[in-house]
N, C-alpha and C positions, 0 to 999 in steps of 0.2 A: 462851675456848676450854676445853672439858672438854679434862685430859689424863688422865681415868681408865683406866684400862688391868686387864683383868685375863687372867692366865698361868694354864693347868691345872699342878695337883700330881698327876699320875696316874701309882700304884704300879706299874701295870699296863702301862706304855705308855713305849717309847723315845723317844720324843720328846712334846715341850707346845707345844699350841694356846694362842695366844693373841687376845683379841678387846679391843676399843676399848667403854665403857664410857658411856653415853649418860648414864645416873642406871640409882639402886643402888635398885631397886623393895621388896628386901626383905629382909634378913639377920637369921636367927635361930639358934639352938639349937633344935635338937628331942630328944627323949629318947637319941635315938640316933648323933644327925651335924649337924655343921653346913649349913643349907641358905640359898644363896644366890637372887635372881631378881636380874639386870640387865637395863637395855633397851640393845640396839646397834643401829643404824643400818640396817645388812641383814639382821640374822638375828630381829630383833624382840626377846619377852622370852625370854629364855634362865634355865635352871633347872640350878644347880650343885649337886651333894651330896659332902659332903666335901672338895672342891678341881676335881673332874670334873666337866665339864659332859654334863648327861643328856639335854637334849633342848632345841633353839630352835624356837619356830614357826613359821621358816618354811620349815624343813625334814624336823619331827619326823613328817610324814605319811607319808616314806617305811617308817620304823622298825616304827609301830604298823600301819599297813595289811598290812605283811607280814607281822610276828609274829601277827596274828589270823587275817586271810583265807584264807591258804592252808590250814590245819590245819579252818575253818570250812567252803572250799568241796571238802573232799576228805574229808570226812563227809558219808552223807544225809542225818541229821538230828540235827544238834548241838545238842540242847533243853536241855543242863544244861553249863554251863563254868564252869571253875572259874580264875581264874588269882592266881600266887602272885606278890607283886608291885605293882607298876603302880600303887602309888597314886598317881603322878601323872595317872591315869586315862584318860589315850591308848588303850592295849590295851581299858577298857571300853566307850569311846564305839565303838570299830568293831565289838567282840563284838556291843552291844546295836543295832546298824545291821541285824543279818539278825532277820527276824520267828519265823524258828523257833525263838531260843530264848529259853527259858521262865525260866530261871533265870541269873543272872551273879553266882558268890561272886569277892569280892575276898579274899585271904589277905596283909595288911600285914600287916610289925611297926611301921611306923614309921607314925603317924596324923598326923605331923605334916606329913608331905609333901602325903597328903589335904588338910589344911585348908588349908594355903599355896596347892596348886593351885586349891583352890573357890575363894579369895580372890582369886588375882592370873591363873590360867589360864583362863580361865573357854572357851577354844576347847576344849580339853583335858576338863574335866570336869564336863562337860556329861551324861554318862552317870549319876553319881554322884543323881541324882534321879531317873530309870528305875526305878518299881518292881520294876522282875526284877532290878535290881541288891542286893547286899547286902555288906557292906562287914564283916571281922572282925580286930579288933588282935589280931595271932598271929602268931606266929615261921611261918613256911610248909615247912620239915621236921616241924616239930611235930606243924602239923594237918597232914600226910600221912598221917604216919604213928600219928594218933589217929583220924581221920577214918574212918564208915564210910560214908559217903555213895560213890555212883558216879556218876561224869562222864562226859560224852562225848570232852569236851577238856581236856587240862590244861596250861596257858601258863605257863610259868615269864618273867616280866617281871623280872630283877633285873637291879641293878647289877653293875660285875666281881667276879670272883669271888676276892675278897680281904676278910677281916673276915669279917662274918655271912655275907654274901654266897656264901661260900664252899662252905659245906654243900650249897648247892641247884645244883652241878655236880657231889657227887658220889654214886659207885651205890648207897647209901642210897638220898640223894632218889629216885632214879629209882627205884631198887623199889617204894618207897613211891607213888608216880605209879600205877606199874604196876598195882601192887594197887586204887587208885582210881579208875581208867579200869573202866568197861562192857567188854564183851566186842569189841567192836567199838571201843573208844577211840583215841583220837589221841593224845602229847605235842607237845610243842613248846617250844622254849627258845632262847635269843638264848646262842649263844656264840662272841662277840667275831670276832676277823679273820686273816684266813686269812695273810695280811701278817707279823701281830707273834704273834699265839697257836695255829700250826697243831699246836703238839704236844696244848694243851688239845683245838682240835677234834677231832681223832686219838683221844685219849681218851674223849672224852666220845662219840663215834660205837660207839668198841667195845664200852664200859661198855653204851649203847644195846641195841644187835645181842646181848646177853648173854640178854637181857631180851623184846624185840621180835621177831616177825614181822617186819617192813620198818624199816628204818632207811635213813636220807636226810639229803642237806644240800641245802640252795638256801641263795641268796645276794642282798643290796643293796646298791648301792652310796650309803656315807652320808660327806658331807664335813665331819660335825663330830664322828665316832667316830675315836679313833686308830687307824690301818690301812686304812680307810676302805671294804675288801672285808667286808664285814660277813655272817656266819655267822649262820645259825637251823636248829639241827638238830632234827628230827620224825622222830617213830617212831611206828610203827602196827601195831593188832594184828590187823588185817583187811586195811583199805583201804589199797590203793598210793596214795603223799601228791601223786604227780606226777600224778596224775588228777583231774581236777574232775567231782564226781558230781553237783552243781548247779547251774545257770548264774548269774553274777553278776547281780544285779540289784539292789543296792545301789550308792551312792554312793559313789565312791570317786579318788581325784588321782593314783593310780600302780598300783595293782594293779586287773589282768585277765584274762581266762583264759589270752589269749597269755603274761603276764607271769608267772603262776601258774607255765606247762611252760618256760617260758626260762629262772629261774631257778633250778634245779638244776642242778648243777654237770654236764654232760655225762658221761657214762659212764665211758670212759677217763681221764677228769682226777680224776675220784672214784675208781678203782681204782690213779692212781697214788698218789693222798695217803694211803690206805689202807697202801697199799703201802710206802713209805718208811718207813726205820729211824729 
């Protein structure tokens, strides 16, 4: 009998998740953190950075379908996305799902996660050979705020926002966003859960609204992030994000347009988190 076991270390979070240990797929060092893959029994191969696990497959579709879709189908035409992030490549495979767009920049720093994911996720980063895709080892405050390119979208994919991580929750990044968004651009960002981090979200909404024409949260529910009410806040400098200006017609296991307008946080439940001291 396997008794491998492995417990999260996450800085971030009052309480650790733990999971049962099937075999240890792949454990390295990368430039920047240590990155783990195990396989478990229900949740398949699971991908730890640092001691935190960042996504299992057989639940990770809920995360990346909504961090891309929504921000994608509440644009008319998002031909250029940039997202900072993600090189475990979830958020690219659903970017490059819609046919209108024409370009998809990745902004990693970490290249090491890319090549583990090509090698062991292969459901995951399947995008990563999509010629609209283009891949750049770069700190993603950096190229923001060196970058003159303009996007239609820009996805912040990181980890918690602890370490490097950090930077790209605050209103720097977001200006820097701002300034590279088109006239009509979208942001979009994953920040964490309304459970254990609603002061962050609080924060990062007003920082938003500083900056943005429309600011907004929606929500999914994810059972292997600590808190488990899981945040993505979008700002927009035209388009209201609760609108879908496209009809779905891509592929997809959990987001739809009904799913798109449900989850946003209902009106008054957004005015009162606003609202609290």
């Amino acid at each position: 009998m396997n008794n491998l076991f492995f417990q999260e270390k996450d800085p971030f979070s009052p309480i650790r998740y733990g999971y049962d240990v099937e075999e240890v797929i792949c454990r390295r060092r990368t430039k920047h953190q240590d990155l783990l893959i195990f396989q478990n029994t229900y949740w398949g191969k699971v991908l730890v950075l640092d001691g935190v696990v960042q996504l299992t497959e057989r639940d990770e579709y809920f995360y990346h379908e909504m961090l891309a879709h929504v921000g994608l189908h509440a644009h008319p035409s998002p031909v250029d996305v940039l997202i900072i992030g993600g090189g475990d490549g979830g958020t690219l495979r659903e970017v490059l799902k819609h046919k209108v767009v024409r370009r998809a920049l990745v902004a990693e720093l970490d290249m090491g996660v890319v090549e583990a994911s090509q090698e062991f996720l292969a459901s995951l980063s399947s995008g990563f050979a999509d010629p609209r895709a283009k891949v750049l080892e770069t700190d993603g405050v950096d190229f923001l705020a060196r970058t003159k390119e303009k996007f239609d979208l820009v996805v912040i994919d990181s980890t918690d926002p602890v370490g490097p991580a950090e930077a790209l929750f605050s209103r720097e990044c977001f200006a820097h966003a701002f300034s590279a968004l088109k006239p009509d651009g979208i942001f979009i960002a994953q920040t964490e859960s309304l459970h254990f981090h609603r002061d962050l979200v609080r924060q990062v909404q007003h920082n938003l609204a500083q900056l943005f024409n429309l600011v907004d949260l929606y929500t999914v529910p994810l059972a292997t992030y600590a808190g488990n009410w899981w945040t993505f806040s979008i700002a927009s400098k035209a388009h209201d994000p609760r609108q879908t200006l496209r009809k779905c017609q891509v592929p997809t296991r959990y987001y739809a347009e009904d799913v798109h307008h449900h989850a946003f946080l209902p009106r008054s439940l957004y005015e009162r988190l606003m609202a609290e001291d």
